[in-house]
RODO-2510 file (C-alpha; in nm, 4 decimals, decimal comma):
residues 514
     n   res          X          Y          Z
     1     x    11,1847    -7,5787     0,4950
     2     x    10,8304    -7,6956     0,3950
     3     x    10,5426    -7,5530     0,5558
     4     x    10,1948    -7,8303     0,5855
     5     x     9,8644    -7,6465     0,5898
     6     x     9,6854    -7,9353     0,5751
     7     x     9,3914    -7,9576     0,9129
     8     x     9,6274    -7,9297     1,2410
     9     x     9,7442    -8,2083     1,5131
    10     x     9,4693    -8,0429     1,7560
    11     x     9,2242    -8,0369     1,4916
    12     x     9,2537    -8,3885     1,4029
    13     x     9,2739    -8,5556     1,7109
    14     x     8,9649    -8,3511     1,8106
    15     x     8,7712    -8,5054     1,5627
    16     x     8,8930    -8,8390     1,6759
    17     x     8,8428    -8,7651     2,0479
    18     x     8,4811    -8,6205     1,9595
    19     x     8,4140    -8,9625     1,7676
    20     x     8,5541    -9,1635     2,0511
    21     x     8,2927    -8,9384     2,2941
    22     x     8,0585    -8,9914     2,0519
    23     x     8,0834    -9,3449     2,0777
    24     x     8,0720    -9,3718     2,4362
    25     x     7,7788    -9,1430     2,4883
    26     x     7,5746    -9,4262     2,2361
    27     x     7,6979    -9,6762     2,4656
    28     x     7,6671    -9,5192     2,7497
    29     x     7,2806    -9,4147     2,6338
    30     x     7,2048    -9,7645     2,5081
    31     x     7,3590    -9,9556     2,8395
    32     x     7,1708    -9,6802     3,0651
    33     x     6,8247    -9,7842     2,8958
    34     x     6,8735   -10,1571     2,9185
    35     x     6,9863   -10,1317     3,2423
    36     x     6,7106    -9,8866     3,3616
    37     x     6,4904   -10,1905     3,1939
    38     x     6,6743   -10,4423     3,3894
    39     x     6,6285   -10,2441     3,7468
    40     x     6,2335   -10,1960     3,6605
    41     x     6,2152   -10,5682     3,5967
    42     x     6,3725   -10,6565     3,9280
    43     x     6,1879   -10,4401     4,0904
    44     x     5,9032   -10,5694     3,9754
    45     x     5,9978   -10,8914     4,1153
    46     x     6,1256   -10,8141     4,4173
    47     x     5,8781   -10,5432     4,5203
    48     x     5,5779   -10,7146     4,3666
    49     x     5,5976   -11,0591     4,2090
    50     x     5,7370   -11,2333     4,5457
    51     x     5,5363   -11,0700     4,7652
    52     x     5,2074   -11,1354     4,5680
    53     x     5,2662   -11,5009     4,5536
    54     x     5,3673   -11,5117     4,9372
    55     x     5,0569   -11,3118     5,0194
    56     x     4,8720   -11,5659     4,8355
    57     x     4,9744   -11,8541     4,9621
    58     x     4,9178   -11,7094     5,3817
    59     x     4,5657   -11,6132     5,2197
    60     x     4,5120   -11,9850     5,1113
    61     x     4,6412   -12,1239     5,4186
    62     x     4,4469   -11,8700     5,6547
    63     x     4,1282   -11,9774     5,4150
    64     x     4,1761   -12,3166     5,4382
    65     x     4,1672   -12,2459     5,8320
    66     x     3,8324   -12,0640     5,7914
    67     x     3,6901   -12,3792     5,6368
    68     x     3,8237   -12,6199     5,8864
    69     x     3,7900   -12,4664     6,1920
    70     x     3,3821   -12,3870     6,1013
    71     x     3,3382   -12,7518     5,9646
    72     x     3,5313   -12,9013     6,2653
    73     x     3,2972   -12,7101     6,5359
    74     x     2,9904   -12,7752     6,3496
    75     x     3,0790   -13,1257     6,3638
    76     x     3,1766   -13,1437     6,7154
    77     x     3,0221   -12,8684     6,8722
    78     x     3,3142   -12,8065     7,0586
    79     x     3,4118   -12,4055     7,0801
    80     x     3,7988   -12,4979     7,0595
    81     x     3,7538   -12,6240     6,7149
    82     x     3,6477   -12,2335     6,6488
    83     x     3,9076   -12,0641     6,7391
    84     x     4,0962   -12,1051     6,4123
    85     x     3,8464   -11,9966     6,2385
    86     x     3,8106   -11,7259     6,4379
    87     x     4,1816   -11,5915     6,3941
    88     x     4,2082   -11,6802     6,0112
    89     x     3,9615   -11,4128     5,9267
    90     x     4,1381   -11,1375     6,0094
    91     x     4,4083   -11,2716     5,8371
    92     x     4,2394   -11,3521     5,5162
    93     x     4,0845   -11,0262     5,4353
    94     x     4,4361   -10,8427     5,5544
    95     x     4,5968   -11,0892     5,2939
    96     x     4,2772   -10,9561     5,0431
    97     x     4,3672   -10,6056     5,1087
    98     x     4,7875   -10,6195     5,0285
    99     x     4,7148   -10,8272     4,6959
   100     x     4,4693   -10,4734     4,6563
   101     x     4,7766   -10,2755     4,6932
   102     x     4,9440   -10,5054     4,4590
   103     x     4,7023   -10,5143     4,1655
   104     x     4,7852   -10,1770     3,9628
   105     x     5,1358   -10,3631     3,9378
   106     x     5,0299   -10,6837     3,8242
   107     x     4,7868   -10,7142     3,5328
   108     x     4,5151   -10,9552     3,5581
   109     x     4,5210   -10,9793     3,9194
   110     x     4,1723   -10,7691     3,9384
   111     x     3,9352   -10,9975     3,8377
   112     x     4,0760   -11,3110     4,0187
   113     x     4,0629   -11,1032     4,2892
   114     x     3,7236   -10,9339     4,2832
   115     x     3,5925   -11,3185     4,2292
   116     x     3,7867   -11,4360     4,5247
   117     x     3,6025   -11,1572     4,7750
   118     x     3,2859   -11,2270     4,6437
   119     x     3,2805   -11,6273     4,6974
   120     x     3,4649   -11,5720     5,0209
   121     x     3,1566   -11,3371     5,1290
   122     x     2,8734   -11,5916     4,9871
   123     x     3,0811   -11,9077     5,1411
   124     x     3,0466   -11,7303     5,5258
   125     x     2,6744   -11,5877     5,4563
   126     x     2,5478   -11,8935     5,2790
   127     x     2,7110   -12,1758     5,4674
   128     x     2,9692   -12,1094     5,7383
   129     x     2,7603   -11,8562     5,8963
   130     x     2,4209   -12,0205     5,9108
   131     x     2,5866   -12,3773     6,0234
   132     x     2,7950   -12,2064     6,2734
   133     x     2,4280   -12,0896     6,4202
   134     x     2,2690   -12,3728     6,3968
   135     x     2,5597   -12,5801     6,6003
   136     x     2,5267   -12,2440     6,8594
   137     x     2,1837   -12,3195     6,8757
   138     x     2,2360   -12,6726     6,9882
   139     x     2,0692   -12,7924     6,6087
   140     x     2,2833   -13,0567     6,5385
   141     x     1,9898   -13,2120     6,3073
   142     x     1,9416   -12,8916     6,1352
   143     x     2,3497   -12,8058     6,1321
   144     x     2,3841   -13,1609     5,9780
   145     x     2,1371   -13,0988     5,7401
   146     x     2,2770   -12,7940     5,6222
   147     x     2,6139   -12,9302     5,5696
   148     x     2,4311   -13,2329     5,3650
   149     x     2,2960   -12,9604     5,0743
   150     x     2,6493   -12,9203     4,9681
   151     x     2,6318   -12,5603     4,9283
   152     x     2,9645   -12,5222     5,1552
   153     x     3,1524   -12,7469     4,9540
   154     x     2,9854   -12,5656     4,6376
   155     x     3,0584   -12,2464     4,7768
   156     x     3,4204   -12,2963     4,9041
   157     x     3,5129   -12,5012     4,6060
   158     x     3,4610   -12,1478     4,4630
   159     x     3,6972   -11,9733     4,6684
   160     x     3,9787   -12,2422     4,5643
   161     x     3,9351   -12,1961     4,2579
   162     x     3,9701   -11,7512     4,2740
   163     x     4,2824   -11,8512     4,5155
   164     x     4,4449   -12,0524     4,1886
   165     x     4,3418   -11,8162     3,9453
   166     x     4,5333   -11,5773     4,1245
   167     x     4,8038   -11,7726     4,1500
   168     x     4,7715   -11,8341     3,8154
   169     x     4,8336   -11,4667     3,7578
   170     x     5,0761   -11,3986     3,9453
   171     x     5,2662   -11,7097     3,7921
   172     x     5,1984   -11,5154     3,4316
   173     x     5,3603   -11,2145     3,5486
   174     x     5,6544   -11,4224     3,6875
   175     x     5,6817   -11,5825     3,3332
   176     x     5,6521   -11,2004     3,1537
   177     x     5,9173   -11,0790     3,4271
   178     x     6,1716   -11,3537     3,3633
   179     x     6,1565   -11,3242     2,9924
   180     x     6,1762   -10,9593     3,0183
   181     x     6,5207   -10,9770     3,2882
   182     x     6,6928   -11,2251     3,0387
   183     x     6,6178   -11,0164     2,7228
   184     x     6,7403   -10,7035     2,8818
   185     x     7,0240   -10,9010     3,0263
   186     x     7,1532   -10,9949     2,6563
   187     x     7,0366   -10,6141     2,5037
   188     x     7,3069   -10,4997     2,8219
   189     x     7,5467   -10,7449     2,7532
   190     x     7,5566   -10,6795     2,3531
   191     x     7,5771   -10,3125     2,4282
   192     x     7,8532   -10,3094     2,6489
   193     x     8,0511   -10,6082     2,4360
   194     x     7,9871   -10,3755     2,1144
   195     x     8,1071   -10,0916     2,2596
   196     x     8,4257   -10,2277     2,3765
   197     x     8,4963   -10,3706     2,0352
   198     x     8,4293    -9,9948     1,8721
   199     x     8,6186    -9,8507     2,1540
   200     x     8,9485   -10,1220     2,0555
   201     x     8,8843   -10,0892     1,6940
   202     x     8,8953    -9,6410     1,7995
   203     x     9,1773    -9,7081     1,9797
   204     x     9,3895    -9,8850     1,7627
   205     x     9,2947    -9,6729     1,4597
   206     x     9,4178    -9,3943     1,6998
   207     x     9,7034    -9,5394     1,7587
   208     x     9,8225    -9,5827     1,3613
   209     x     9,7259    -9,2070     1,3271
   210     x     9,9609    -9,1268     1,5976
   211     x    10,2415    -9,2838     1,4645
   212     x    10,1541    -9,0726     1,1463
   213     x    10,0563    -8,7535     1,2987
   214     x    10,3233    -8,7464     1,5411
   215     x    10,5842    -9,0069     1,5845
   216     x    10,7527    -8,9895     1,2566
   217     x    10,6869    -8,6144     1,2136
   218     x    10,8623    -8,5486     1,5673
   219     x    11,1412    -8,8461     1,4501
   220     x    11,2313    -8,6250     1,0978
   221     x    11,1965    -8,2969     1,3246
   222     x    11,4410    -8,4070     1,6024
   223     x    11,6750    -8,4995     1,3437
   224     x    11,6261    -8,1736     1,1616
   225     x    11,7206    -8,0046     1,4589
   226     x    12,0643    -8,1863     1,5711
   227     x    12,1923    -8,1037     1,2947
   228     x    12,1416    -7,7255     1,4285
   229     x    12,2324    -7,8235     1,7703
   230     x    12,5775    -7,9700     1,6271
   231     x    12,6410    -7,6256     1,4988
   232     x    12,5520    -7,6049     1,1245
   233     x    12,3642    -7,3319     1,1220
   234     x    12,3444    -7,3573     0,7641
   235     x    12,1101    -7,6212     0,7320
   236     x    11,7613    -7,5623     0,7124
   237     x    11,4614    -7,7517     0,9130
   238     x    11,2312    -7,9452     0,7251
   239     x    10,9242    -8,1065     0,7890
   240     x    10,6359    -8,2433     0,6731
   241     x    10,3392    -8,3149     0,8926
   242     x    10,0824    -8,1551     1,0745
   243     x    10,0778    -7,7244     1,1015
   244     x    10,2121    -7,7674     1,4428
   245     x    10,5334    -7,9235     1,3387
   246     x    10,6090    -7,7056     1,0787
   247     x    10,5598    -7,4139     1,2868
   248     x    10,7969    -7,5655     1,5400
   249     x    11,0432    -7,6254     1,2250
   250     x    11,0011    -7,2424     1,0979
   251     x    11,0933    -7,1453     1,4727
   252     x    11,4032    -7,3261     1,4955
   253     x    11,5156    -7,2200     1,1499
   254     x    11,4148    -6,8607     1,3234
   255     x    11,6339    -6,9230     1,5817
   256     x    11,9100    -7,0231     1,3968
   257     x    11,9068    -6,7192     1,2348
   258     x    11,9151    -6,5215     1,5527
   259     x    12,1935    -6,6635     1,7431
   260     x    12,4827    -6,5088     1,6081
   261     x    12,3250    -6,1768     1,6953
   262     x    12,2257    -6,2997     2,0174
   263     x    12,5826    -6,3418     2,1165
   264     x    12,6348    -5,9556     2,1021
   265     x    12,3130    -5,9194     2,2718
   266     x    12,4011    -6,1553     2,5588
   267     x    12,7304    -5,9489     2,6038
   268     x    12,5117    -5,6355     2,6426
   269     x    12,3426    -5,8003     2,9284
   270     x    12,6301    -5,8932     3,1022
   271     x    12,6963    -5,5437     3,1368
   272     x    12,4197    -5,4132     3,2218
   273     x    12,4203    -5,6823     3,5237
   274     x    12,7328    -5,4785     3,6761
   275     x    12,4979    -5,1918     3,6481
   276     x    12,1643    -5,3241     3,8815
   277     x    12,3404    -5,3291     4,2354
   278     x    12,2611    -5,0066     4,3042
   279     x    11,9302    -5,0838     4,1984
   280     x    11,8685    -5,3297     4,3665
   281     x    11,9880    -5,1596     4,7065
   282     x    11,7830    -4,8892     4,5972
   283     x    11,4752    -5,1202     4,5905
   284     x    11,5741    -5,2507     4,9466
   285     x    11,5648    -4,9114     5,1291
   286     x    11,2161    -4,8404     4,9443
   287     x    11,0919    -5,1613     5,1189
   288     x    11,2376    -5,1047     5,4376
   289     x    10,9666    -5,0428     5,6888
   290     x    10,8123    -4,6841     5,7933
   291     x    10,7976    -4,5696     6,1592
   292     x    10,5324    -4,4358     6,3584
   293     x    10,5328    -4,1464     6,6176
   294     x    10,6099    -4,2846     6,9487
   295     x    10,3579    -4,3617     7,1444
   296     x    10,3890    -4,4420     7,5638
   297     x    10,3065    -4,8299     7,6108
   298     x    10,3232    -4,9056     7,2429
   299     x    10,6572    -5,1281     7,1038
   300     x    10,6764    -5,2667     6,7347
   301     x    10,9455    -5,4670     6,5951
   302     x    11,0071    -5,6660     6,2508
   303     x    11,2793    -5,8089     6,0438
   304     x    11,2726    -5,9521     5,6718
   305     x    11,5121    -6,1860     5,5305
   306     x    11,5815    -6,2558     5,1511
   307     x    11,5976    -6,6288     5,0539
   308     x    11,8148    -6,5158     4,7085
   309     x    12,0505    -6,2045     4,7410
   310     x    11,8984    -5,8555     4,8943
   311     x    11,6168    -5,8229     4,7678
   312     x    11,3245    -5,9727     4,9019
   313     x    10,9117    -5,9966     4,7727
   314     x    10,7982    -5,9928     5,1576
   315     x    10,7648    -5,6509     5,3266
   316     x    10,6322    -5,5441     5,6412
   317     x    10,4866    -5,1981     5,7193
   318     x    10,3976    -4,9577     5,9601
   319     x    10,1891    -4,6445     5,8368
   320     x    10,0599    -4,3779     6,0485
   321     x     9,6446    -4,3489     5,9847
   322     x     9,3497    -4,0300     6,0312
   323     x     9,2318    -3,9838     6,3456
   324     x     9,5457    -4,1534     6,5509
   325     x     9,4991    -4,4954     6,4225
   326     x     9,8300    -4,6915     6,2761
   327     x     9,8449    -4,9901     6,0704
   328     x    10,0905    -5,2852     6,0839
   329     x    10,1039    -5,4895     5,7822
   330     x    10,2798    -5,7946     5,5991
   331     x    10,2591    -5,8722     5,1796
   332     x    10,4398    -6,1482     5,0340
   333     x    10,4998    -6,1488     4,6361
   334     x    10,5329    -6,4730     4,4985
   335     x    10,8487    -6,5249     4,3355
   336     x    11,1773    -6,4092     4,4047
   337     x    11,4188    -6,1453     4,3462
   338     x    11,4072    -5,7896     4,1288
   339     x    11,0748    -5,9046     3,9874
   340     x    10,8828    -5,9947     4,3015
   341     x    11,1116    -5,6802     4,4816
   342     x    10,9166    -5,4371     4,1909
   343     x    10,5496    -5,5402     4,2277
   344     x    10,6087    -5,5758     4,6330
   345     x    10,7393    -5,1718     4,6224
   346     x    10,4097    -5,0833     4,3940
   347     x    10,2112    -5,2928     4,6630
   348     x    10,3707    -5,0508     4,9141
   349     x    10,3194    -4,7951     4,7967
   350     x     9,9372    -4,9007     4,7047
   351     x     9,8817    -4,9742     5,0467
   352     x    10,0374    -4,6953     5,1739
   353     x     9,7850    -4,4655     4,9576
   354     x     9,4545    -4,6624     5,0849
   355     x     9,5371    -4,6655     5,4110
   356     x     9,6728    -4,3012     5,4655
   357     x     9,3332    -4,2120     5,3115
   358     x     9,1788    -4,3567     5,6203
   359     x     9,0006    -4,6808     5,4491
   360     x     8,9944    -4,9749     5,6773
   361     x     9,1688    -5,2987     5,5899
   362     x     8,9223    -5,4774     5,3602
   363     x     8,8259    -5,1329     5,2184
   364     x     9,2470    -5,1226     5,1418
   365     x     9,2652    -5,4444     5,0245
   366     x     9,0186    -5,4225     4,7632
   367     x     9,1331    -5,0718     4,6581
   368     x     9,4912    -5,2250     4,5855
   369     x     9,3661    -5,4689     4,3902
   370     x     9,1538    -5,2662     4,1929
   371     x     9,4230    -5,0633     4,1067
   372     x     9,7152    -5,2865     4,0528
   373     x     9,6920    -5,3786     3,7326
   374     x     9,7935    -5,6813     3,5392
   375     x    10,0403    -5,8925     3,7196
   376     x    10,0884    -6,1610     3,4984
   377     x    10,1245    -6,5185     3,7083
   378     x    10,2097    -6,3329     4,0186
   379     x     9,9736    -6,2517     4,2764
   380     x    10,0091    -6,0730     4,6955
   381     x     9,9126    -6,2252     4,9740
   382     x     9,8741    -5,9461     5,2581
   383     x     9,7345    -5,9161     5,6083
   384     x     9,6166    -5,5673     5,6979
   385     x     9,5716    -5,4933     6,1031
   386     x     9,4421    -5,1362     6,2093
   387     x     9,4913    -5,0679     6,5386
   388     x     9,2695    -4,7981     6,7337
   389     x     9,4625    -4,6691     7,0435
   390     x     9,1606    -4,4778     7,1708
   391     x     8,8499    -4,7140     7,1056
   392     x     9,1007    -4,9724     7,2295
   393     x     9,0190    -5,2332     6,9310
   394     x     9,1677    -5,3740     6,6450
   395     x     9,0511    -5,4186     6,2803
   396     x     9,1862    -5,6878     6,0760
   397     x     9,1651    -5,8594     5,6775
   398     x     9,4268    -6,0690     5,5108
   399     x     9,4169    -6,1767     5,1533
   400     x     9,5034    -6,5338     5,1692
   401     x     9,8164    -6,4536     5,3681
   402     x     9,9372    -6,6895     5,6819
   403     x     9,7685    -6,6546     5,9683
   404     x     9,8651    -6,4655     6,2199
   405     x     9,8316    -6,3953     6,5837
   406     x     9,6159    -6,1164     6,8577
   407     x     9,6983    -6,2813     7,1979
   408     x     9,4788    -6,0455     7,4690
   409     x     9,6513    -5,9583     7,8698
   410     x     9,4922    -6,2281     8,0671
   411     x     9,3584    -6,4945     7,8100
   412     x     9,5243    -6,8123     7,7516
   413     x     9,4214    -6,8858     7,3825
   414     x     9,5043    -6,6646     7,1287
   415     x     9,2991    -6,5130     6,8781
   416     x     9,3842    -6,6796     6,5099
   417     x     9,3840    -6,3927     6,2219
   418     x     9,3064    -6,6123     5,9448
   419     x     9,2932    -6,5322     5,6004
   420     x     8,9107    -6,3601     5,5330
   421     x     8,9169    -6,3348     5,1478
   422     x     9,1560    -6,4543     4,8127
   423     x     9,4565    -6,3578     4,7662
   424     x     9,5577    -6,0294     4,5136
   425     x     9,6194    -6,1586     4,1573
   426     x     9,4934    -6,1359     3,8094
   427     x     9,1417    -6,1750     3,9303
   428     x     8,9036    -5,9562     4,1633
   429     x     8,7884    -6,0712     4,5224
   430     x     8,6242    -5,9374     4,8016
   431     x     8,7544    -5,9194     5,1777
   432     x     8,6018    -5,9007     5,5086
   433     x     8,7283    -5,6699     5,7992
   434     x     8,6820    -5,9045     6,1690
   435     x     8,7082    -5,6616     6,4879
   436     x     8,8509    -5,7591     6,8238
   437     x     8,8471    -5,5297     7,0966
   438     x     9,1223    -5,4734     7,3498
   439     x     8,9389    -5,2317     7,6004
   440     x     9,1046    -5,2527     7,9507
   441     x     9,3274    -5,5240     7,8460
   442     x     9,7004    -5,5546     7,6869
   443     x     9,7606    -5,6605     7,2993
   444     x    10,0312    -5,8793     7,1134
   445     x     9,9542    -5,9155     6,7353
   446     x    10,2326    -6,1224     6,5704
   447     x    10,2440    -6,1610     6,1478
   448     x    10,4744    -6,3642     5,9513
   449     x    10,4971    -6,4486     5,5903
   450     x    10,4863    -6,8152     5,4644
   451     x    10,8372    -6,8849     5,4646
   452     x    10,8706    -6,8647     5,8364
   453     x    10,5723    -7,1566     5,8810
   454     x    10,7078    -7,3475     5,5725
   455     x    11,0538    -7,3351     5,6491
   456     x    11,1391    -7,7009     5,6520
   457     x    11,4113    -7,9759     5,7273
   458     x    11,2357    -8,2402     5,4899
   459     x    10,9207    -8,2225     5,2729
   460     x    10,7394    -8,3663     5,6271
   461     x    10,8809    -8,1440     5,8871
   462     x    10,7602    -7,8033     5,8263
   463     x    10,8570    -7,5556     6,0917
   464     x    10,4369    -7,4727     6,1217
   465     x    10,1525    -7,2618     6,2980
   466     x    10,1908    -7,4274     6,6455
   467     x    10,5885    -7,3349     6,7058
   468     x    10,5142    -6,9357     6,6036
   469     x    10,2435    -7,0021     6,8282
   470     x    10,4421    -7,0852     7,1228
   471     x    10,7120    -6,8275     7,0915
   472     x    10,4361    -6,5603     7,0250
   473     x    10,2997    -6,6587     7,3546
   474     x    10,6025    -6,7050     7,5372
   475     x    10,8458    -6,4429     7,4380
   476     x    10,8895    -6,1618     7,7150
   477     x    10,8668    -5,8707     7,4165
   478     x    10,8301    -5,7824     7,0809
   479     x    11,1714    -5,7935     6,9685
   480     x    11,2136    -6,1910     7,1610
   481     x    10,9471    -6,2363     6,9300
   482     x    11,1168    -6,1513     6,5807
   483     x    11,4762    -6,2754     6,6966
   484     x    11,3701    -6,5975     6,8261
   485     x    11,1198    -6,6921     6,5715
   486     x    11,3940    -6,5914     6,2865
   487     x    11,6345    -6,8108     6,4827
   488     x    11,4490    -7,0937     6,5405
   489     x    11,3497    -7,1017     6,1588
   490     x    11,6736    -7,0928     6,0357
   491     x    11,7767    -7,3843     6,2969
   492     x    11,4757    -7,5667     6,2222
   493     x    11,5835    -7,6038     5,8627
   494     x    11,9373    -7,6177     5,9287
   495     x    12,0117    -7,4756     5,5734
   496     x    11,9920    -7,1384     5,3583
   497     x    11,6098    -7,0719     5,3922
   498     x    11,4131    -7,1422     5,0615
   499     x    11,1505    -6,8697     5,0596
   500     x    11,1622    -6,4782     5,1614
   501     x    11,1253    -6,4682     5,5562
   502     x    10,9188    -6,1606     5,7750
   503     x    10,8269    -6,1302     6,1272
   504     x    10,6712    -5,8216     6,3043
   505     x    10,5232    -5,7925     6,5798
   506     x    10,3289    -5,4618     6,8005
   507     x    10,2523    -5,5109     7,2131
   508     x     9,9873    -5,2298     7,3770
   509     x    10,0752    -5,2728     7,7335
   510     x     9,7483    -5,2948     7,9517
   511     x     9,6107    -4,8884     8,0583
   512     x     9,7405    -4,9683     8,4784
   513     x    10,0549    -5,0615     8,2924
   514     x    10,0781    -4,7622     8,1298
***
């Protein structure tokens, strides 16, 4: 057998993988700034450009209307003629003030525009203005005359020429803004084609490396280890290639080497198998249920039923508390069998402990988990209900376990005890206790474990919440309760039930019933 220490599989395709992230971050950089570039630029022309040029063109239009409508009354003398002069004013200097708002965006629109306010003020003081006066004034001579100088013409010839210089700027921009999109256009395009060559070229050099690293390693291993699975246990593993298959190698060759004193081993444990019956019964009867003191107007009743053999990893419990409270309880142990049967009995007893001490249910919860140690992939689910036959109330938590049922004398809903923290694993959690009280009234509280609302007839029709619901709500006692819902779960499913199965449920009859 040949052992490689050359750099390991992991090692080297982590290099490769952190080159191949490496990659894409550039191009991911590089296409974020020339696209950031590309959404400014559009922006710019969308936000800016267009509307400066439209806003220039209503200000030419509306100025043009000044110039008319003053010329045509002065002309005339007819007030009609006015009126668009009148109305374009507003308009103009509205126009004047959004190109204002545009400026800061648009170089070299300033000074176009300063130019255009300033003729537009000397065109209406020295011409439009004093004609408009004189043609008020009934002057046609002197209105005439005033026109004659020129200076309105002069002065509005002006105001033209500001209107097309800003144009003129705006068109600049326009020019600067196209050239800018189209370069940052081909910088986007370039990016992204480059990086989906590099990412190819990555890909396929990945590829070769593969075939290297791991197909013609795994090809010489596999054949390697036929040879041990035809029974020659002679011949030794060997493999050249990356750490990882020459550790595999060195544990086959291990196992070779073990198998012939496996066999003896293996015979062992088929003894010892005859041997865990009674263990396994003895587990049972540790499981079974505890009994509380009877109490007048008070009936509990529960059943558990093992999807594999005796044992089961649900349990139900009833446990006698300070100060006459009792508790009725449900955990379910994932998993099946002695191993789930083993940490459910320690969860017992657990519980047993907290709640015998007088804590409340979250209080319990939290002290079992604290002290349960490492389970390894298993975890608990577990609803805890405390039941106070004097304050006439009930205190509930449940770690993650199926939710239960408190239907009150009287209402028609029933209370849902949902699950009010995580459930018990390899990790902490915290749990919250919810009260409900019962004063003057009759209680049902009804738990189950999972595989009564997941017992199923296909992977659609699970036997759910809403049928435990009904027969909760419907059944004339506690023990209708357990019998029917473990009847109608095994008919639902109309097979051997695939998970553990528990039911209990407690009644309080009303105080006038009592």
């Amino acid at each position: 057998m040949t052992i490689d220490h050359r750099l390991s599989l992991r090692s080297r395709l982590l290099a490769v993988m952190s080159l191949l992230g490496v990659l894409l971050l550039v191009v991911a950089v590089l296409a974020g700034l020339a696209a950031g570039s590309l959404n400014r630029a559009i922006d710019q022309r969308l936000g800016t450009i267009y509307p400066a040029s439209s806003t220039i063109s209503t200000v030419r239009a509306s100025a043009i209307d000044l110039e008319t409508g003053e010329r045509g009354y002065v002309i005339t003398a007819d007030r009609s003629f006015l009126q668009p002069y009148t109305d374009a004013g507003p308009k103009v200097d509205g126009g004047i003030e959004t190109l204002r708002g545009l400026a800061p965006d648009l170089p070299g629109l300033a000074a176009p525009l300063d130019a255009l306010v300033a003729d537009l003020a000397r065109w209406r003081t020295e011409a439009a203005e004093p004609e408009i006066a004189a043609a008020e004034a009934n002057d046609r001579q002197g209105a005439t005359a005033l026109i004659a100088t020129g200076t309105g013409k002069a002065r509005f010839d002006a105001v033209r020429a500001d209107l097309d210089g800003l144009q003129a700027a705006v068109d600049a921009a326009s020019a600067a803004n196209q050239t800018r999109t189209r370069a940052d256009q081909r910088t986007l395009r370039n990016v992204l084609l480059g990086g989906v060559l590099a990412i190819l070229v990555v890909v396929a050099a990945l590829t070769v490396l593969l075939r290297r690293w791991v197909t013609q390693p795994t090809t010489r291993l596999v054949a390697s280890v036929g040879v041990v699975a035809d029974g020659d246990f002679r011949g030794m593993v060997d493999v050249v290639g990356p750490p990882e298959f020459s550790a595999i190698a060195t544990a086959v060759d291990s196992m070779r080497q073990r198998i012939l004193s496996e066999l003896d081993e293996v015979e062992r444990y088929n003894e010892a198998l005859d041997q865990t019956g009674p263990i396994v019964q003895r587990l049972r009867v540790e499981l079974e249920a505890g009994s509380l003191e009877p109490r007048e107007g008070i009936e509990v009743d529960g059943r558990v039923l093992a999807a594999e053999g005796l044992l089961a990893g649900d349990f139900y419990d009833l446990i006698e508390m300070p100060a006459g409270r009792f508790a009725m309880l449900v955990a379910d142990v994932s998993g099946h069998g002695h191993h789930a049967g083993i940490l459910a009995l320690k969860v017992k007893y657990l519980l047993q402990a907290a709640l015998q001490f007088g804590l409340g249910p979250s209080a319990a919860l939290a002290w079992v988990s604290d002290r349960l140690g490492d389970t390894g992939d298993m975890f608990v689910t577990c609803a805890v209900v405390v039941i106070d036959p004097a304050a006439r109330h009930v205190d509930y938590a449940s770690a993650g376990h199926s939710p239960g049922l408190l239907l009150l004398t009287g209402e028609e809903a029933p209370v849902v005890l949902a699950s009010t923290g995580p459930f018990i694993g390899p990790f902490p959690g915290e749990w919250r206790t919810e009260r409900t009280s019962f004063d003057g009234r009759g209680l049902t509280v009804a738990l189950c474990s999972d595989g009564l609302l997941e017992a199923r007839a296909s992977a659609e029709a699970l036997f759910g919440f809403e049928r435990f619901s009904h027969i909760v709500s419907d059944a004339g006692s506690v023990s209708d309760i357990v019998e029917q819902s473990c009847s109608a779960a095994r008919d639902h499913a109309g097979k051997r039930l695939d998970d553990d199965l528990t039911v209990v449920a407690l009644r309080i009859e009303p105080p006038d019933a009592s």
